[in-house]
Backbone as a printed PyTorch tensor [residue, N CA C, xyz], in Angstrom:
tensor([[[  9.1200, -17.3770,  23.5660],
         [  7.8830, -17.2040,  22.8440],
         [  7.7930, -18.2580,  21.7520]],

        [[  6.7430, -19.1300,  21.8500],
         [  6.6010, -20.1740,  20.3370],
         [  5.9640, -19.6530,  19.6190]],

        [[  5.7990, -20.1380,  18.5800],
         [  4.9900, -19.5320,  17.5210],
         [  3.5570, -20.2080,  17.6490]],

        [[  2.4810, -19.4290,  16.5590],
         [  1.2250, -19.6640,  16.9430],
         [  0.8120, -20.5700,  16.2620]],

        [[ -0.2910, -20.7940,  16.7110],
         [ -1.1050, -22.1020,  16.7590],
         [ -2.4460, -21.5750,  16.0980]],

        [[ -2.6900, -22.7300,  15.4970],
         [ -4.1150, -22.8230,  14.9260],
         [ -5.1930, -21.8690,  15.5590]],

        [[ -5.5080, -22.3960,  16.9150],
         [ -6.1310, -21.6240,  17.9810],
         [ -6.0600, -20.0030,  18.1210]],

        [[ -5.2750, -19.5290,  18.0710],
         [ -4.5440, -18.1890,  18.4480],
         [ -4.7640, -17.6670,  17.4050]],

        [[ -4.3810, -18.4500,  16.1990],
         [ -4.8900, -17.7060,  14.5650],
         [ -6.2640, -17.0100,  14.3620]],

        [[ -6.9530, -18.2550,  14.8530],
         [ -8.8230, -18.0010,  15.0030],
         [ -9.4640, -17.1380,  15.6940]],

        [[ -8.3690, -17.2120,  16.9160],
         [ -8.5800, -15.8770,  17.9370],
         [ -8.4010, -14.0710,  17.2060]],

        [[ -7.3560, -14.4900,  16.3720],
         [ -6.9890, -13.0780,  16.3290],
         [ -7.6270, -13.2020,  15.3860]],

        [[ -8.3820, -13.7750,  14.3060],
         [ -9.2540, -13.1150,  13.1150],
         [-10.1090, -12.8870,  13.5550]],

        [[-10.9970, -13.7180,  14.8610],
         [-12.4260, -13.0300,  15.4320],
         [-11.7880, -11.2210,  15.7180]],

        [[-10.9180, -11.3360,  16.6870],
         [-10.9840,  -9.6940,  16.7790],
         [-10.9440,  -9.2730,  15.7320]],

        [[-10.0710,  -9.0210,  14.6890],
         [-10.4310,  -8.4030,  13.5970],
         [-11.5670,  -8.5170,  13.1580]],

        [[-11.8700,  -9.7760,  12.9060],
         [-13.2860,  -9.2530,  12.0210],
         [-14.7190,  -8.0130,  13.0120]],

        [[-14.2070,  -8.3970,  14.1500],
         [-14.9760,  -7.3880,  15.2220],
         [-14.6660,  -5.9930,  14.7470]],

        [[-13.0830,  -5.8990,  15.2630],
         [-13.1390,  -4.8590,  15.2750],
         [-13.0820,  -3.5140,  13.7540]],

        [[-12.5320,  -4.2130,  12.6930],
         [-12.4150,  -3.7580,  11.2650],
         [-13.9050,  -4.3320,  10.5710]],

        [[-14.5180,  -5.5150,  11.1060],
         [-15.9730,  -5.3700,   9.9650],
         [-15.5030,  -6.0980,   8.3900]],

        [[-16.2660,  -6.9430,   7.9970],
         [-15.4710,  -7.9300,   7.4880],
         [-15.7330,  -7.3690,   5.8370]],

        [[-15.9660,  -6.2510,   5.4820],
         [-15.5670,  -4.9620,   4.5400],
         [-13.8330,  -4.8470,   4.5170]],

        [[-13.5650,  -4.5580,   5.5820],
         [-12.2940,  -3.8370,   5.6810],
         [-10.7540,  -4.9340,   5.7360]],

        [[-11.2810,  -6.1810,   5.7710],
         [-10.6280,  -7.1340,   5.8180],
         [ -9.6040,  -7.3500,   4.8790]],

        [[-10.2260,  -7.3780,   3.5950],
         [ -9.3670,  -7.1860,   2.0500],
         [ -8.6350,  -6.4860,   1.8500]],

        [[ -9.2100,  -5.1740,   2.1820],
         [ -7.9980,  -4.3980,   1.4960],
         [ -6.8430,  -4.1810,   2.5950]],

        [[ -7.2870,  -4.6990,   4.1760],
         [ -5.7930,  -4.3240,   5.1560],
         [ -5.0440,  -5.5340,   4.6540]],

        [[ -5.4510,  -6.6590,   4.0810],
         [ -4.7430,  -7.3740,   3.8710],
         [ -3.9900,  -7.3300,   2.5550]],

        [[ -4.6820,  -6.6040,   1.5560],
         [ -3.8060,  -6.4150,   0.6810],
         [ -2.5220,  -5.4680,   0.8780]],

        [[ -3.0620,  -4.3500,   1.8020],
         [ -2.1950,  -3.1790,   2.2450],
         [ -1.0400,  -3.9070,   2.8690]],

        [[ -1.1870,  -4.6840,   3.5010],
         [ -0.6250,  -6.2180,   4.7700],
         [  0.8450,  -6.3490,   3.4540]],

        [[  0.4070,  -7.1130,   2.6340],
         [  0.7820,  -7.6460,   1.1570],
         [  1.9950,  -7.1210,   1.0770]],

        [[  1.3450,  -5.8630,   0.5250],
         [  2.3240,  -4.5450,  -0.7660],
         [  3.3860,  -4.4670,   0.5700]],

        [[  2.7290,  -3.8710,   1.6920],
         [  3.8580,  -3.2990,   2.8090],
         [  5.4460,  -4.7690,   3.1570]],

        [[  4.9260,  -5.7350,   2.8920],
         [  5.8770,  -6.8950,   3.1240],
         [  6.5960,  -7.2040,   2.4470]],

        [[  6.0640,  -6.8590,   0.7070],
         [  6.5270,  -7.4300,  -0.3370],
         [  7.7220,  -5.9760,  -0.9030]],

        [[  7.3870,  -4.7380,  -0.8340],
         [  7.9160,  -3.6350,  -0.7540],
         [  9.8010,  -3.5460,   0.1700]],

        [[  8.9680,  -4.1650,   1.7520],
         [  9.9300,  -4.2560,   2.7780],
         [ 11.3350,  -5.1870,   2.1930]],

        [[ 10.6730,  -6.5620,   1.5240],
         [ 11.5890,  -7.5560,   1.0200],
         [ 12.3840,  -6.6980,   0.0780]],

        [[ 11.6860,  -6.1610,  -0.8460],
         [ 12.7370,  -5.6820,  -2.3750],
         [ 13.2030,  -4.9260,  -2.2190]],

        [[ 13.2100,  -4.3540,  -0.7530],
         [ 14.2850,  -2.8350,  -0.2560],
         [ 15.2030,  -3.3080,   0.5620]],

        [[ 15.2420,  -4.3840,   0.9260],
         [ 15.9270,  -5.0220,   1.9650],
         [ 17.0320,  -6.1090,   1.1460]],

        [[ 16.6870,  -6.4140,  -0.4430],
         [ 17.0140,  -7.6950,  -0.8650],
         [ 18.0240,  -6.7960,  -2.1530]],

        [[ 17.5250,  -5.7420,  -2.4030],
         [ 17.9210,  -5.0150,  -4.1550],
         [ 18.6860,  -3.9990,  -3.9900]],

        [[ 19.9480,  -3.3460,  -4.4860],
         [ 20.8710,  -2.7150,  -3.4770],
         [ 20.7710,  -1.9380,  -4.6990]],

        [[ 20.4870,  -0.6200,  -4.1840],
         [ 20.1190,   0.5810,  -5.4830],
         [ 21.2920,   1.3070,  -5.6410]],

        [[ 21.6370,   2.0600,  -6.7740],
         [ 23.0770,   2.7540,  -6.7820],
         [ 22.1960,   4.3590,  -6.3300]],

        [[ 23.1430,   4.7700,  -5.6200],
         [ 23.1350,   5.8650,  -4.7110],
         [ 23.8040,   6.9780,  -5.4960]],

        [[ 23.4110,   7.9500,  -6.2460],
         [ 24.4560,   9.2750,  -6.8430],
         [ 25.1820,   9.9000,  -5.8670]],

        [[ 26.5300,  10.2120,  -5.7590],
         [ 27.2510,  10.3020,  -4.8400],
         [ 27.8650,  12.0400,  -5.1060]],

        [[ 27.6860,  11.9320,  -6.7550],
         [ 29.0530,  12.9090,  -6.8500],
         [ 27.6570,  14.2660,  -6.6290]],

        [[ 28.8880,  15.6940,  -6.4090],
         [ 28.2610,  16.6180,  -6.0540],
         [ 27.5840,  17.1790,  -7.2070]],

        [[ 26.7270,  18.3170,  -6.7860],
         [ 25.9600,  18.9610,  -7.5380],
         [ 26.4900,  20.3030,  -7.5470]],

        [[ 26.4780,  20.8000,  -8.9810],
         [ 27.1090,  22.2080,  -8.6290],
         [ 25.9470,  23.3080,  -8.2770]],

        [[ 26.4520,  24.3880,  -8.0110],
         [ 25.7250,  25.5410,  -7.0820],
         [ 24.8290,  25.8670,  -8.0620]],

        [[ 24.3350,  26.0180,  -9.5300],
         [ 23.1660,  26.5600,  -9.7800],
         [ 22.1370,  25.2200,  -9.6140]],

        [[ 22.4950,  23.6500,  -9.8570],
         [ 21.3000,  22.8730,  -9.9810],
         [ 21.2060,  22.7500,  -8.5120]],

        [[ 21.4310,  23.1690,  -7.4430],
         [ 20.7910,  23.4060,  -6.2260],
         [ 19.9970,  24.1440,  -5.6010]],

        [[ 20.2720,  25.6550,  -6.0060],
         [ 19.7870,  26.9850,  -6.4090],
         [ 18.1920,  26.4450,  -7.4660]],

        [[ 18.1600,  25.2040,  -8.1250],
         [ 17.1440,  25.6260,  -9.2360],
         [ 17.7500,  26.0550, -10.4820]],

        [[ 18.5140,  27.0110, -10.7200],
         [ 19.0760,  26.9570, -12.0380],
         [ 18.7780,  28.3090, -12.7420]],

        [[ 18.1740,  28.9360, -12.1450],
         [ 16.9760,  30.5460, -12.5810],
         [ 17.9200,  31.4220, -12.2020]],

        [[ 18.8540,  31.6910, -12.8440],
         [ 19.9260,  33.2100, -11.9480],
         [ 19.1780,  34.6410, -13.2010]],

        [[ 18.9680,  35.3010, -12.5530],
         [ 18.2550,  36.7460, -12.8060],
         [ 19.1720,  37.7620, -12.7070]]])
């Protein structure tokens, strides 16, 4: 598979603009955006994970009656 071409680009924005209406264009593309840019900083930023246990009432909620 090569990658696309000028041509193929033009192609696939006519369908879109067909089929989404050139309203709806902006914001899938912003949605497009956040979803890529999101994907990167979860993929790139290594979060610390709480490991140790929880004892039996903060699981329960904590409310003993």
């Amino acid at each position: 598979m090569g990658s696309l071409g000028m041509p193929e680009l033009i192609v696939i924005l006519i369908i879109a603009l067909i089929v989404f209406g050139a309203g709806k264009l902006p914001q899938i593309g912003e949605n497009l955006g956040k979803a890529i840019r999101n994907f990167k900083s979860a993929t790139t930023e290594r979060e610390k994970i709480d490991v140790t246990p929880k004892k039996p009432d903060e699981i329960s909620g904590g409310s003993k009656q």
